[in-house]
C-alpha positions, 0 to 999 in steps of 0.5 A, a space after each residue: 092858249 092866247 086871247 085869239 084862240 080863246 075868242 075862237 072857240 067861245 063862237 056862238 051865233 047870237 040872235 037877239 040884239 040889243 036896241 043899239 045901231 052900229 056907228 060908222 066908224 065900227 061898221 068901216 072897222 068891220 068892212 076893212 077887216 073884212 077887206 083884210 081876208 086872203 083873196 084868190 089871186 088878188 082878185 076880190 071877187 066880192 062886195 059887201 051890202 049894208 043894209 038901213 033903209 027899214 024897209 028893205 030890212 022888212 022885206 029881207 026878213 020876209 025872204 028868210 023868215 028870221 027876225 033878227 034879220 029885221 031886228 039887229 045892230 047892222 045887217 051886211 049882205 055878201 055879194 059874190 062879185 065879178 061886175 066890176 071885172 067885166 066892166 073893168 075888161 070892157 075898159 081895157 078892151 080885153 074880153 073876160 066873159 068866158 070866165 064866167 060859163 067855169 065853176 072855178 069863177 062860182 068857187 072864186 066868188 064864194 070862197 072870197 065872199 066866206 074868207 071877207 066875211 069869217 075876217 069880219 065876224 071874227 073883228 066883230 066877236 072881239 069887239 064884245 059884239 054879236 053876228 049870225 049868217 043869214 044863208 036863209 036870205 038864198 030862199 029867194 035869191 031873185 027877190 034878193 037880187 031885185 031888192 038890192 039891184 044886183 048887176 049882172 056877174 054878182 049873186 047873193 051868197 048870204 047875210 050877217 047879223 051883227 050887233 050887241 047881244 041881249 043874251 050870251 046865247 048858247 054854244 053848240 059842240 063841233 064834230 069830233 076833231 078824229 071825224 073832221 081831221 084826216 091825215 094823208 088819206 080820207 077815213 073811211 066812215 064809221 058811225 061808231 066815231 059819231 055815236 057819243 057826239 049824237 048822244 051830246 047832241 041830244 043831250 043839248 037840245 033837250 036841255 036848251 028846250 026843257 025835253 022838248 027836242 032831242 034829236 040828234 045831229 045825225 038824224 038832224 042833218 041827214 033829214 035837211 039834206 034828204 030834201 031838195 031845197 032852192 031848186 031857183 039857186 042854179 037858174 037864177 046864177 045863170 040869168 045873172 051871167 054865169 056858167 053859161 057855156 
């Protein structure tokens, strides 16, 4: 097992930094690792927001309610980014606004602002730093958009948290490789695959809380997804240019 693996499979989110603000030159070592991720067809469909003004870095905590987002050694927004395409194809004269009504240009944007941003979290963990996503920053995409005077053809897909840690945190276990990884053909489901990860699972939370949780992962998960959530996202991605066809 090399030092890149290892470094993989230490990931834990960190969520208390140490009063420390990232100089420029680690935040332009971050960005052009980040600039380093495969893209779709060369296209870079994304940008990346830093964020300093304390205000801004208030109000933002407001919208995800997480105080590591006001609290931490930088804060990245990724932008999901088509603005500078169209520009660019109003300059050639060459119209591309019908991209925008497909979900093809929705997945293009988001899987390059993902690729851009693990590139990123990953330069940061081998930097001896710290970085958590922020998707909570979508529980009021419009505010986020006003705030940060998103154009037309970007939306907010999330936020990282990067810095020095104040504690090493605490690393929670995946799926079982047998659960996520299929050969040729989807398995089917059976709960029997799950059942000795949710007694881990259990066994985690109770100790990190001292018995006060104990839930398992598959009652954790399915109570989240059983309720409707950022019924705003699909109106606001459209006010902002796309499927709209």
């Amino acid at each position: 097992m090399n030092d890149i693996i290892k470094l993989l499979h230490h990931h834990r989110s960190i969520r208390q930094f140490k009063d420390e603000t990232l100089s420029q030159e680690t935040i332009a070592t971050l960005v052009r690792a980040a600039q380093s991720a495969s893209t779709s067809s060369y296209v870079q469909a994304y940008s990346i927001i830093g964020i300093t003004d304390p205000a801004i870095k208030r109000q933002l905590r407001e919208i995800s309610g997480q105080s590591y987002v006001e609290h931490n050694g930088h804060l990245f927004i990724f932008i999901a980014d088509f603005n500078r395409h169209q520009a660019l194809g109003e300059h050639l004269n060459q119209p591309i606004a019908d991209y925008f009504g497909t979900t093809e240009s929705l997945i293009v944007g988001t899987v390059d602002a993902a690729l851009a941003s693990q590139n990123m979290a990953i330069a940061a963990e081998s930097m001896g730093l710290g970085i958590c996503y922020i998707g909570s920053l979508r529980n009021d995409m419009q505010q986020v958009i006003d705030l940060l005077n998103l154009p037309e053809y970007t939306y907010p897909l999330f936020g990282m948290v990067v810095g020095v840690p104040e504690s090493e945190g605490s690393q929670k276990e995946r799926l079982p490789i047998d659960v996520v990884y299929h050969e040729n053909r989807y398995k089917a489901f059976d709960y029997g695959d799950y059942a000795e990860y949710d007694a881990a699972t259990s066994a985690y939370y109770k100790e990190r809380t001292n018995g006060a949780r104990n839930d398992q992962w598959s009652e954790q998960v399915v109570g989240m997804l059983s309720q409707k959530a950022r019924l705003d996202v699909d109106a606001v991605i459209k006010r902002q240019g796309f499927l709209q066809q």
